[in-house]
SEVEX-360908 format. One record per residue: y, x, z of N, C-alpha, C in turn. Coordinates in nm, 3 decimals, decimal comma. Example, Ala and Ser with C-alpha at 12.3 -4.5 7.8 and 13.67 -1.06 7.14 Angstrom:
<pt><n_v>-0,569</n_v><n_u>1,319</n_u><n_w>0,780</n_w><ca_v>-0,450</ca_v><ca_u>1,230</ca_u><ca_w>0,780</ca_w><c_v>-0,330</c_v><c_u>1,320</c_u><c_w>0,780</c_w></pt>
<pt><n_v>-0,225</n_v><n_u>1,285</n_u><n_w>0,708</n_w><ca_v>-0,106</ca_v><ca_u>1,367</ca_u><ca_w>0,714</ca_w><c_v>0,003</c_v><c_u>1,290</c_u><c_w>0,787</c_w></pt>
***
This chain:
<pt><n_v>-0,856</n_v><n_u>-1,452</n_u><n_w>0,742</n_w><ca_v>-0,863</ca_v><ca_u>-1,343</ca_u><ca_w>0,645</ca_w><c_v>-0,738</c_v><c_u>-1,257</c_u><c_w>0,656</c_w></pt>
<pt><n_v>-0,766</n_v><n_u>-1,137</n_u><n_w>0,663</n_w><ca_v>-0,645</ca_v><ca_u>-1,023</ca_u><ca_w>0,651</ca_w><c_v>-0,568</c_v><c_u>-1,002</c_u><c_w>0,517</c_w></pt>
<pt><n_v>-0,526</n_v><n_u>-1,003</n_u><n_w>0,474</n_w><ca_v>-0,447</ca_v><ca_u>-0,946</ca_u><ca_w>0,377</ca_w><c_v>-0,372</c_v><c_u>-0,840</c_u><c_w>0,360</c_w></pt>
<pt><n_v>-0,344</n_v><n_u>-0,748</n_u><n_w>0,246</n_w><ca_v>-0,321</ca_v><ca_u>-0,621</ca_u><ca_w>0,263</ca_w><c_v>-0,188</c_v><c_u>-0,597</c_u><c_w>0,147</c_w></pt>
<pt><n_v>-0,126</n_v><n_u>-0,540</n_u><n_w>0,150</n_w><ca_v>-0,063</ca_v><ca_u>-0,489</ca_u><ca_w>0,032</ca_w><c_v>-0,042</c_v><c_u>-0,364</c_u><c_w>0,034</c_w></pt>
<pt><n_v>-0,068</n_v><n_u>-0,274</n_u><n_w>-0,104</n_w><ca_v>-0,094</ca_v><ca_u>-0,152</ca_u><ca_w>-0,132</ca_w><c_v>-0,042</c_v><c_u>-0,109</c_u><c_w>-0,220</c_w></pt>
<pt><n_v>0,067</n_v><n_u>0,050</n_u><n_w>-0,217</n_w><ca_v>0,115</ca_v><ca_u>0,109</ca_u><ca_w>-0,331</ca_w><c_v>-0,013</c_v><c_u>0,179</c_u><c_w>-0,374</c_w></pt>
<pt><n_v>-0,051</n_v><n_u>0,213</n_u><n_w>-0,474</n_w><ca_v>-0,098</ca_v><ca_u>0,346</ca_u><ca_w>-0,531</ca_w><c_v>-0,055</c_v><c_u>0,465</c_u><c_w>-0,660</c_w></pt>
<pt><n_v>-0,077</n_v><n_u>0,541</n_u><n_w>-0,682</n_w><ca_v>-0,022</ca_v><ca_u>0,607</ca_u><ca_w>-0,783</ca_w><c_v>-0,112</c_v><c_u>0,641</c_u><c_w>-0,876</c_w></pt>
<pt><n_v>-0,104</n_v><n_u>0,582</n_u><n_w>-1,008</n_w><ca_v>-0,189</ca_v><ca_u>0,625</ca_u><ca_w>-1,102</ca_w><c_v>-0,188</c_v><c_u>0,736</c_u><c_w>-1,163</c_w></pt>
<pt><n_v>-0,300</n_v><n_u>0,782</n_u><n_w>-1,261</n_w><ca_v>-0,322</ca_v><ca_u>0,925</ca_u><ca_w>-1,307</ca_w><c_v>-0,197</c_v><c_u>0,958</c_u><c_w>-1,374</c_w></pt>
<pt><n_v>-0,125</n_v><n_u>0,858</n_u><n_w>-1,424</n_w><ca_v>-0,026</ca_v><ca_u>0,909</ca_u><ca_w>-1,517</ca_w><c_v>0,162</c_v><c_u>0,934</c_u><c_w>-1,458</c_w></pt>
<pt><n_v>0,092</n_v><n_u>0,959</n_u><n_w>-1,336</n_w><ca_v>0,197</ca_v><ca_u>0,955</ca_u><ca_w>-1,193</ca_w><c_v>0,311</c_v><c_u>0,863</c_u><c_w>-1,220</c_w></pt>
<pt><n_v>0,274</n_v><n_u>0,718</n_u><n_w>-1,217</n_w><ca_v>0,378</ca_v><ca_u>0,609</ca_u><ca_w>-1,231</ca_w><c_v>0,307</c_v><c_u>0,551</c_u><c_w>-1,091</c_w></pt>
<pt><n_v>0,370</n_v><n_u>0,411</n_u><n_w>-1,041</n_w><ca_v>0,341</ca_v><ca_u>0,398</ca_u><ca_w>-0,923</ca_w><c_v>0,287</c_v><c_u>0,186</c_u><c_w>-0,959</c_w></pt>
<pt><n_v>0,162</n_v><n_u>0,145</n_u><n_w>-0,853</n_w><ca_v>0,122</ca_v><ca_u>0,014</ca_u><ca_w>-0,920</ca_w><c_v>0,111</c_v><c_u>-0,049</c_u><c_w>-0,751</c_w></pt>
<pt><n_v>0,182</n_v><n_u>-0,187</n_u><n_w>-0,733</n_w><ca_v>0,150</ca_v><ca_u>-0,231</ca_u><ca_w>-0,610</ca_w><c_v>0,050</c_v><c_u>-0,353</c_u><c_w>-0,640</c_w></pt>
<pt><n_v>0,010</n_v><n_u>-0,384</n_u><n_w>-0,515</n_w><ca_v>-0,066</ca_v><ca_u>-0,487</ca_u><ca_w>-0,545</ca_w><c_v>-0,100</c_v><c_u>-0,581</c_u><c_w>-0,397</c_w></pt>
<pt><n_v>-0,213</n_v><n_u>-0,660</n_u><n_w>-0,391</n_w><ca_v>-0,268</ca_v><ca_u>-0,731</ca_u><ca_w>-0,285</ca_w><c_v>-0,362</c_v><c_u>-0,754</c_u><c_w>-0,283</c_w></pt>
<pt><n_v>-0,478</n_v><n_u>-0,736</n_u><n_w>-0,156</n_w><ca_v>-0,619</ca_v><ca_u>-0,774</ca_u><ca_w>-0,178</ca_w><c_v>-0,671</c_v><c_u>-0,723</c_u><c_w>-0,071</c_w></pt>
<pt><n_v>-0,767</n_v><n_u>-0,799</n_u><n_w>-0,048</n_w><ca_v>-0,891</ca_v><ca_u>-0,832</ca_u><ca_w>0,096</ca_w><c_v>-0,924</c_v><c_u>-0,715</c_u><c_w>0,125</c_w></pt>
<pt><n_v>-0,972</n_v><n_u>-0,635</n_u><n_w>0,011</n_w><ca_v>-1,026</ca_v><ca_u>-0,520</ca_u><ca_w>0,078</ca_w><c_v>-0,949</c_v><c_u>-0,406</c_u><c_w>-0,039</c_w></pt>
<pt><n_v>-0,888</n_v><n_u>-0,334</n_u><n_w>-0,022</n_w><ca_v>-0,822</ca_v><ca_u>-0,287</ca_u><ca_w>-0,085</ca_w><c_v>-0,905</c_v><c_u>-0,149</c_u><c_w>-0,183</c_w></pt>
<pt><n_v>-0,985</n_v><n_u>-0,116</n_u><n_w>-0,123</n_w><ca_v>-1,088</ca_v><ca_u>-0,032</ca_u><ca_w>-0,124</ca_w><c_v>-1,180</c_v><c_u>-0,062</c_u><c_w>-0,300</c_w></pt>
<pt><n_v>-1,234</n_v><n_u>-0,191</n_u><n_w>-0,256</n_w><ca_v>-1,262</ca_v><ca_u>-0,253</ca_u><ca_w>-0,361</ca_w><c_v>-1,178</c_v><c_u>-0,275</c_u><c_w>-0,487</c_w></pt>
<pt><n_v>-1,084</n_v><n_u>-0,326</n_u><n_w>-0,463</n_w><ca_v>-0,979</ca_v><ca_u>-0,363</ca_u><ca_w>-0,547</ca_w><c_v>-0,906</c_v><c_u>-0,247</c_u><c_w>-0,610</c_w></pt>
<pt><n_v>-0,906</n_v><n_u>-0,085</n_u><n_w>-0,538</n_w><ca_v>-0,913</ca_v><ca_u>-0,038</ca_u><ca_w>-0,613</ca_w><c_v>-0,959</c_v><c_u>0,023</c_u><c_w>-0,680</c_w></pt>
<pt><n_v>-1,175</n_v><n_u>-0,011</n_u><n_w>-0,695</n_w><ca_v>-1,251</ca_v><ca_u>0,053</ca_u><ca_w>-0,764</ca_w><c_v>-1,242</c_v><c_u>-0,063</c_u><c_w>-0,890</c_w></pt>
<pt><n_v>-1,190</n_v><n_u>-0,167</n_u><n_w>-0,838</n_w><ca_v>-1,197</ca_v><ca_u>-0,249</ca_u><ca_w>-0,984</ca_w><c_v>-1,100</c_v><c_u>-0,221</c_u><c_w>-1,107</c_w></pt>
<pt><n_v>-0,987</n_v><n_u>-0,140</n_u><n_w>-1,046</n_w><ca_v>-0,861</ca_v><ca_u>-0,119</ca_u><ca_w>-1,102</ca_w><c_v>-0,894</c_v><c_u>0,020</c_u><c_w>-1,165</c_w></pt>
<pt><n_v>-0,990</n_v><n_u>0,126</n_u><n_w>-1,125</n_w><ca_v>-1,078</ca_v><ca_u>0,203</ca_u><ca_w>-1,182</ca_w><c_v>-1,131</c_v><c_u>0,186</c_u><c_w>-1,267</c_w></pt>
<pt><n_v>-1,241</n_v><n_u>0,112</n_u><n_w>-1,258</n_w><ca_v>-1,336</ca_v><ca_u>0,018</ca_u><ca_w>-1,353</ca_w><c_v>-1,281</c_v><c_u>-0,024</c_u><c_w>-1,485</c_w></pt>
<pt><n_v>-1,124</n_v><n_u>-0,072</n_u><n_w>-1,505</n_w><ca_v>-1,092</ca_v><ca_u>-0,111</ca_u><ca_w>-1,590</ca_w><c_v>-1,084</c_v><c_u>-0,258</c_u><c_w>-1,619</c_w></pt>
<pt><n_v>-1,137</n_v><n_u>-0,336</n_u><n_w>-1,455</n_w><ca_v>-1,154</ca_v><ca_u>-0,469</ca_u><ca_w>-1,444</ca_w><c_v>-1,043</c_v><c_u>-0,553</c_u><c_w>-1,354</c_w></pt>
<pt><n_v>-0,935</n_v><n_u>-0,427</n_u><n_w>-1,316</n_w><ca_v>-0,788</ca_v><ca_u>-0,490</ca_u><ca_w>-1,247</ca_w><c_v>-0,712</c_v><c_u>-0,524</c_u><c_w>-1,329</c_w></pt>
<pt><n_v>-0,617</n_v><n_u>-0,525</n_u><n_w>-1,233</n_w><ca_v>-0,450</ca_v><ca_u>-0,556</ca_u><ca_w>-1,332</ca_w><c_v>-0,431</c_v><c_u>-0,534</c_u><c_w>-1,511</c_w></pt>
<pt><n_v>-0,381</n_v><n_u>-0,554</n_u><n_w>-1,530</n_w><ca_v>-0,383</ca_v><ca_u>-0,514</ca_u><ca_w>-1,729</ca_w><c_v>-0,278</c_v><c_u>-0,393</c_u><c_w>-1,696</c_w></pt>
<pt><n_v>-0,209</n_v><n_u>-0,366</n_u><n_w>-1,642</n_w><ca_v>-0,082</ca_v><ca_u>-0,261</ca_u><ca_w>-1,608</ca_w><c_v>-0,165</c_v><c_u>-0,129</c_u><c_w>-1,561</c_w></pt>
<pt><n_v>-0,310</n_v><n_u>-0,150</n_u><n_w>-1,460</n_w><ca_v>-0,364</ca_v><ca_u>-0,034</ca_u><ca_w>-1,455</ca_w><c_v>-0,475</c_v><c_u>0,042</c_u><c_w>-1,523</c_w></pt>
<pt><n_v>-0,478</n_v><n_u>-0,046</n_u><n_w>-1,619</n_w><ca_v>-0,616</ca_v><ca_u>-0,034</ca_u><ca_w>-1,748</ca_w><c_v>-0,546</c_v><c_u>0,113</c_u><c_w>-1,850</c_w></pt>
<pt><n_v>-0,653</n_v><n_u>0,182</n_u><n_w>-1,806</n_w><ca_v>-0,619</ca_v><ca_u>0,328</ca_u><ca_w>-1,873</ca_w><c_v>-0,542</c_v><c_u>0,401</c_u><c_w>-1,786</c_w></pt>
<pt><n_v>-0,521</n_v><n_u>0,391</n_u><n_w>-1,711</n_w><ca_v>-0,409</ca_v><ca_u>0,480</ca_u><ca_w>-1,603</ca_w><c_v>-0,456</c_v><c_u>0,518</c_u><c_w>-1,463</c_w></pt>
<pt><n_v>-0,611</n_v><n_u>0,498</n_u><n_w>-1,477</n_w><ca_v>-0,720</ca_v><ca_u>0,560</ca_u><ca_w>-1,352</ca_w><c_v>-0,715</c_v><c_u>0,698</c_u><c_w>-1,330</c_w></pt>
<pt><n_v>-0,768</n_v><n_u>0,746</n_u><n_w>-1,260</n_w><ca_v>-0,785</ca_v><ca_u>0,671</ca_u><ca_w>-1,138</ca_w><c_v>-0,667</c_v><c_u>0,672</c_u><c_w>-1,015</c_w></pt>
<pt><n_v>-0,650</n_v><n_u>0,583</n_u><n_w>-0,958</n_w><ca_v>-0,575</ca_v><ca_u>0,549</ca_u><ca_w>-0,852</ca_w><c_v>-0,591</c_v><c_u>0,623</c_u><c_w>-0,725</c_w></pt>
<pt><n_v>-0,476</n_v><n_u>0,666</n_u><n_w>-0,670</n_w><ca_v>-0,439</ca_v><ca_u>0,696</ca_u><ca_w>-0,554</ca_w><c_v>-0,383</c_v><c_u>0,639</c_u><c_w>-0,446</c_w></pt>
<pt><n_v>-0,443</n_v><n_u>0,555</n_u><n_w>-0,349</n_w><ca_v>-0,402</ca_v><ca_u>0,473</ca_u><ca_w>-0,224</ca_w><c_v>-0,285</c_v><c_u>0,556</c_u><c_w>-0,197</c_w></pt>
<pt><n_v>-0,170</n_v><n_u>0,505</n_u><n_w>-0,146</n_w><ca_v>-0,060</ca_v><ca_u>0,593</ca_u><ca_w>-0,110</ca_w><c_v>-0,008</c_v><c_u>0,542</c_u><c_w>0,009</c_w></pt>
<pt><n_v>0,005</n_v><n_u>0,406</n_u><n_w>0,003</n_w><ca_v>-0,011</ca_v><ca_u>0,365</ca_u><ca_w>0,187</ca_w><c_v>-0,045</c_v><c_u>0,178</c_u><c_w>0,165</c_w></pt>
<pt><n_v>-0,081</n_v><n_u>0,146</n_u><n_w>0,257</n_w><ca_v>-0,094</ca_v><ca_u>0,006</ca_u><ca_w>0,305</ca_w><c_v>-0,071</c_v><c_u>-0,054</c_u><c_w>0,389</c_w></pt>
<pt><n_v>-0,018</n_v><n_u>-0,201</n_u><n_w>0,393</n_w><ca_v>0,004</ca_v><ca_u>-0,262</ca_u><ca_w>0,500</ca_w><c_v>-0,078</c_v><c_u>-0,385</c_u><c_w>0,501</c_w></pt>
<pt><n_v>-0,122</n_v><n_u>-0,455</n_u><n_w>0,640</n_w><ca_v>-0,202</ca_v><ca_u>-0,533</ca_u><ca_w>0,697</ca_w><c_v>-0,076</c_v><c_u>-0,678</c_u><c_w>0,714</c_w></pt>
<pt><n_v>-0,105</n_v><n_u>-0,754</n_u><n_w>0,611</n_w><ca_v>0,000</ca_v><ca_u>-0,899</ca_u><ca_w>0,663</ca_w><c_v>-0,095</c_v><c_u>-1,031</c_u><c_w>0,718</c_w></pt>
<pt><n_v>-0,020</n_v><n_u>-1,064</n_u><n_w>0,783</n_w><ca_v>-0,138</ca_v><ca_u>-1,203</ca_u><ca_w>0,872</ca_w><c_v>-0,164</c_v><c_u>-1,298</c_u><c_w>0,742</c_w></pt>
<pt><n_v>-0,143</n_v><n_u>-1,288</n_u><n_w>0,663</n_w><ca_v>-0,168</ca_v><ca_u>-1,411</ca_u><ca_w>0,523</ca_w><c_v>-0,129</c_v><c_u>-1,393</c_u><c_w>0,427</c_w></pt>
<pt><n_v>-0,181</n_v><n_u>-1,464</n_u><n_w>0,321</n_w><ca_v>-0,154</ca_v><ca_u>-1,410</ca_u><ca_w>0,145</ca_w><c_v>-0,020</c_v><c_u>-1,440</c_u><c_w>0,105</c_w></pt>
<pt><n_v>0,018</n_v><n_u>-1,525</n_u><n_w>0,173</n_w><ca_v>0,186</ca_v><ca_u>-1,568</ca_u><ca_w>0,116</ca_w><c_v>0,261</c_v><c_u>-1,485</c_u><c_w>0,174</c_w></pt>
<pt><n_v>0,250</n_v><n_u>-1,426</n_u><n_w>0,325</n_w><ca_v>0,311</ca_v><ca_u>-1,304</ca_u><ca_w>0,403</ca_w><c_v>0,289</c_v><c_u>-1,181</c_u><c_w>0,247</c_w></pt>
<pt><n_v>0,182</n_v><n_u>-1,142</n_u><n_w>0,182</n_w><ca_v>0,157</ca_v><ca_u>-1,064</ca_u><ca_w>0,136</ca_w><c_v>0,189</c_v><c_u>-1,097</c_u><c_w>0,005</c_w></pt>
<pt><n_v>0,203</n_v><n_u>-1,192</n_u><n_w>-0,021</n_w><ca_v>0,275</ca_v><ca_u>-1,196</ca_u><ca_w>-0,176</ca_w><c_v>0,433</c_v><c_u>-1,142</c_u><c_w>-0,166</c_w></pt>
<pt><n_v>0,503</n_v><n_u>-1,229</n_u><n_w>-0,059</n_w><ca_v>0,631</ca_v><ca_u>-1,198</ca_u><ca_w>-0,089</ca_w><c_v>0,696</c_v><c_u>-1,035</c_u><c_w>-0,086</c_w></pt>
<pt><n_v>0,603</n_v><n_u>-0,956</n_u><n_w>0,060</n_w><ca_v>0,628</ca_v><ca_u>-0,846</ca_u><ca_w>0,053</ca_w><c_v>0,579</c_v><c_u>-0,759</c_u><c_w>-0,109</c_w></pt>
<pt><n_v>0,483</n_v><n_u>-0,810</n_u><n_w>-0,169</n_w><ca_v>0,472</ca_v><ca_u>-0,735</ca_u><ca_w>-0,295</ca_w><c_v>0,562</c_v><c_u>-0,716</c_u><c_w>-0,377</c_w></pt>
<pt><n_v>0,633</n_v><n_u>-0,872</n_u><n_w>-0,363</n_w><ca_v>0,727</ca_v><ca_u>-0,903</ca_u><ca_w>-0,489</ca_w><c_v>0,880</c_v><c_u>-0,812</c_u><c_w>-0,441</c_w></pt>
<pt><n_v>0,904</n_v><n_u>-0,779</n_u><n_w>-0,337</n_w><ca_v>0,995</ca_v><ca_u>-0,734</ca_u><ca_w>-0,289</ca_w><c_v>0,985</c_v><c_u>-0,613</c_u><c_w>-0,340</c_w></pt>
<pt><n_v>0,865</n_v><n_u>-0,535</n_u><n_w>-0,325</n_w><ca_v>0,826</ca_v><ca_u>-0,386</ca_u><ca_w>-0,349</ca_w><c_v>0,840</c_v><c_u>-0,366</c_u><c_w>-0,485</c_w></pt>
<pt><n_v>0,796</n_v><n_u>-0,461</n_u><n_w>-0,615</n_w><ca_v>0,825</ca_v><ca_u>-0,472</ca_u><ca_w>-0,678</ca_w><c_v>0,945</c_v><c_u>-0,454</c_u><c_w>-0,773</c_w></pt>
<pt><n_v>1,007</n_v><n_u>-0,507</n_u><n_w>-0,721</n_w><ca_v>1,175</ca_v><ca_u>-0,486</ca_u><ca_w>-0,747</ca_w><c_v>1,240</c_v><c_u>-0,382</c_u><c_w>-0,725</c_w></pt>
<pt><n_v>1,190</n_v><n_u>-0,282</n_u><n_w>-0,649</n_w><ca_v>1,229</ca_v><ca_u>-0,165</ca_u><ca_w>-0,634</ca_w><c_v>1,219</c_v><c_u>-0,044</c_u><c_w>-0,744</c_w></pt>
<pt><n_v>1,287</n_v><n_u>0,075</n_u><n_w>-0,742</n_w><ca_v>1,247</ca_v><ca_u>0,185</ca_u><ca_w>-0,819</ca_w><c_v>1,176</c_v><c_u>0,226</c_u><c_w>-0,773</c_w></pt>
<pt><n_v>1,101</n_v><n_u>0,300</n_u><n_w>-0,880</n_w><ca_v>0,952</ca_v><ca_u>0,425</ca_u><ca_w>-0,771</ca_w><c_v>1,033</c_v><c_u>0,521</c_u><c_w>-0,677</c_w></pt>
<pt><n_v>1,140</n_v><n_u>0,521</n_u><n_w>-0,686</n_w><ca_v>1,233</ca_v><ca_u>0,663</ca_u><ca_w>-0,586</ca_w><c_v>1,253</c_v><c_u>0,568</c_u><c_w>-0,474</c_w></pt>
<pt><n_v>1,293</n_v><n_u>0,440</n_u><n_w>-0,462</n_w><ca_v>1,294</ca_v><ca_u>0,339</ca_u><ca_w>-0,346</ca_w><c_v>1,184</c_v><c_u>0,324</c_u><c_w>-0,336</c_w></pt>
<pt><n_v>1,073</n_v><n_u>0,305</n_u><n_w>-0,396</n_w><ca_v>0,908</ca_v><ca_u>0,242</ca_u><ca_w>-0,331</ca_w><c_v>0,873</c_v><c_u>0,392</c_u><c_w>-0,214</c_w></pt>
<pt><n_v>0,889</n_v><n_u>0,489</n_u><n_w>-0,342</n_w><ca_v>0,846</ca_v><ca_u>0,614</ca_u><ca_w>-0,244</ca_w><c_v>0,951</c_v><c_u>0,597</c_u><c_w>-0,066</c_w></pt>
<pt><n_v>1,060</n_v><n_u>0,599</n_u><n_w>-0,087</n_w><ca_v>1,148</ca_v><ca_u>0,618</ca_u><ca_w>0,000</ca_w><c_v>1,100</c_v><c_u>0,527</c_u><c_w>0,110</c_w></pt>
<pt><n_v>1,064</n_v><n_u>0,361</n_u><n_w>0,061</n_w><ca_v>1,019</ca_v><ca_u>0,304</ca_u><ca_w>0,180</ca_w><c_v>0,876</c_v><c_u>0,319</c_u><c_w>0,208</c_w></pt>
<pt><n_v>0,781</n_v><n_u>0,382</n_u><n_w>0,164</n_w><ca_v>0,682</ca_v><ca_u>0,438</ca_u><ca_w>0,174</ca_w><c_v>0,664</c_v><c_u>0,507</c_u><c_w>0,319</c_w></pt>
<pt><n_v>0,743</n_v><n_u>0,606</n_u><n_w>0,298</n_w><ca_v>0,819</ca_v><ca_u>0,786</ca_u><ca_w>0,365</ca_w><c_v>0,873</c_v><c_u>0,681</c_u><c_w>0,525</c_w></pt>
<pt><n_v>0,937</n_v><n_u>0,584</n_u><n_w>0,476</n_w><ca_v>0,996</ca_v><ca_u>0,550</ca_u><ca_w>0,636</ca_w><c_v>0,873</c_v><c_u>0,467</c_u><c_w>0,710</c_w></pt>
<pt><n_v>0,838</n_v><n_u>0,386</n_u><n_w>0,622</n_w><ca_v>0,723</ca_v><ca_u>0,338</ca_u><ca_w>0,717</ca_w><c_v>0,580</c_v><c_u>0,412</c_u><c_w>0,779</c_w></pt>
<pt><n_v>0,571</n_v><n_u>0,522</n_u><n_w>0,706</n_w><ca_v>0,458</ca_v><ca_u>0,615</ca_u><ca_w>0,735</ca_w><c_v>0,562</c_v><c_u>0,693</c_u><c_w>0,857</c_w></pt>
<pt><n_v>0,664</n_v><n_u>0,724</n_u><n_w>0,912</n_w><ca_v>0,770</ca_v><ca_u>0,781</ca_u><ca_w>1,013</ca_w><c_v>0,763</c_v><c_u>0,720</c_u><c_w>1,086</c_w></pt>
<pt><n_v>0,753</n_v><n_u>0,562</n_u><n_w>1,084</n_w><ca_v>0,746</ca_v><ca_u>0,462</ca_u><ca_w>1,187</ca_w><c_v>0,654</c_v><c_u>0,478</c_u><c_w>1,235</c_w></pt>
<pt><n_v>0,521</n_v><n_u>0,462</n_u><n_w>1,175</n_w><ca_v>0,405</ca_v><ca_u>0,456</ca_u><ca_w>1,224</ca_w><c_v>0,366</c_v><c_u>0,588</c_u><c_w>1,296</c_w></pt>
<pt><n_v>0,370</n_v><n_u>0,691</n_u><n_w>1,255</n_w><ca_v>0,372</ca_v><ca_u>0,840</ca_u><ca_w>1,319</ca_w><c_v>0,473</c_v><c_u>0,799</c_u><c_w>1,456</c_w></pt>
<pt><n_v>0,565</n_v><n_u>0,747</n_u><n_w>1,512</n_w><ca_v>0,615</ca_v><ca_u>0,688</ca_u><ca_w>1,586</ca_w><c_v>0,548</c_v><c_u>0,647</c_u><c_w>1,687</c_w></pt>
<pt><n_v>0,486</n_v><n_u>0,531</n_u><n_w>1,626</n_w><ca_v>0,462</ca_v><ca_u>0,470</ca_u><ca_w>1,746</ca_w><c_v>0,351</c_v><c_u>0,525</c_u><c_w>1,770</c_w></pt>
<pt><n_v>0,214</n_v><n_u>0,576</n_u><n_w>1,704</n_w><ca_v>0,153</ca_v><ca_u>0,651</ca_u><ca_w>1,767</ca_w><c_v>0,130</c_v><c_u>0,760</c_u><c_w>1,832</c_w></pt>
<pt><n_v>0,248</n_v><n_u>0,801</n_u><n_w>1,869</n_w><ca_v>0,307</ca_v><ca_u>0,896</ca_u><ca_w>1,922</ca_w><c_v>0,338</c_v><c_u>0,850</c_u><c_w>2,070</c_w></pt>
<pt><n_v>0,423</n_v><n_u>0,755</n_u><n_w>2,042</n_w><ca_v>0,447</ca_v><ca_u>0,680</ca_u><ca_w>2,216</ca_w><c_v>0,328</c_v><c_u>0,630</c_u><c_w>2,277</c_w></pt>
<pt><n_v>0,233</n_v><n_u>0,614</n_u><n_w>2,199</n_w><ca_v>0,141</ca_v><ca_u>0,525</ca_u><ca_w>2,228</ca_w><c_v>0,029</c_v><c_u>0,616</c_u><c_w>2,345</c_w></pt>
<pt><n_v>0,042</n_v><n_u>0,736</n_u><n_w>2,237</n_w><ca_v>-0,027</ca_v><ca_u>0,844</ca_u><ca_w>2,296</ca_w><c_v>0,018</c_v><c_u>0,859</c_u><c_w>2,438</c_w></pt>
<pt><n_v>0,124</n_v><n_u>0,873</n_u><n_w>2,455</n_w><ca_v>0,239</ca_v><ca_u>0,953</ca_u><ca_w>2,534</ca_w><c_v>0,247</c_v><c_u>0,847</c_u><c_w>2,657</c_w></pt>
<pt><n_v>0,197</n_v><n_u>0,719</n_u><n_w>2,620</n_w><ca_v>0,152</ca_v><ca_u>0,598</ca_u><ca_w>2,736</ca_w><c_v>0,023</c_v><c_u>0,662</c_u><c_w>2,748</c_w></pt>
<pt><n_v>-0,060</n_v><n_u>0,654</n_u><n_w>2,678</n_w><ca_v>-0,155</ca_v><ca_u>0,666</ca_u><ca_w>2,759</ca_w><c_v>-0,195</c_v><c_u>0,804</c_u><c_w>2,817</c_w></pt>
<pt><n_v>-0,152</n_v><n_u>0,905</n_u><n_w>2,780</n_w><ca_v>-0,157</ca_v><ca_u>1,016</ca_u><ca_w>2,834</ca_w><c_v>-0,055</c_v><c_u>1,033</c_u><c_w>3,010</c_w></pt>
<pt><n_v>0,019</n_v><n_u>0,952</n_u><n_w>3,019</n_w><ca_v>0,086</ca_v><ca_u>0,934</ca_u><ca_w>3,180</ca_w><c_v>0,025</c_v><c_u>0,863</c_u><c_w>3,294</c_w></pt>
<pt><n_v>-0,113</n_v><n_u>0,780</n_u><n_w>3,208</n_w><ca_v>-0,174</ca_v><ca_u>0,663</ca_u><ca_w>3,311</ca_w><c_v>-0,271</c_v><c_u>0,734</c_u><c_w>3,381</c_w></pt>
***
């Protein structure tokens, strides 16, 4: 099983992380009014980025880390890892465009 962890930003532009299989789902439940107690009334949610961890305990700890942060640090490491990733798909391209 994959595991995921996900910022999103709720309607009331505060910021909610979380973890779950399909993230998609999880956050129509958090819609619904059937997630977290923290996102009940503060729908609807905005995916803002995600990451793919090999296992739930990989994905707990990174939550709890994210957690601890301010929303000006969540955003900030948000911003670098979406840079990274624009990165490497960039080289990636740039391989396969030389072969």
């Amino acid at each position: 099983m994959t595991w995921y962890v996900y910022l999103a930003r709720c309607a009331d532009d505060s910021l909610y992380c979380g973890i779950a299989l399909d993230v998609a789902a999880r956050i129509a439940q958090h819609d619904a009014g059937k997630g977290a107690r923290y996102t009940r009334g503060r729908g609807p949610l905005a995916v803002l980025w995600t990451r793919r961890c090999r296992d739930q305990g990989t994905a707990l700890r990174l939550e709890y880390a994210l957690k601890q942060l301010t929303p000006k640090q969540k955003l900030a490491y948000v911003a670098k890892a979406e840079a990274v990733r624009a990165r490497r798909r960039r080289s990636s391209a740039n391989l396969a465009s030389a072969r």
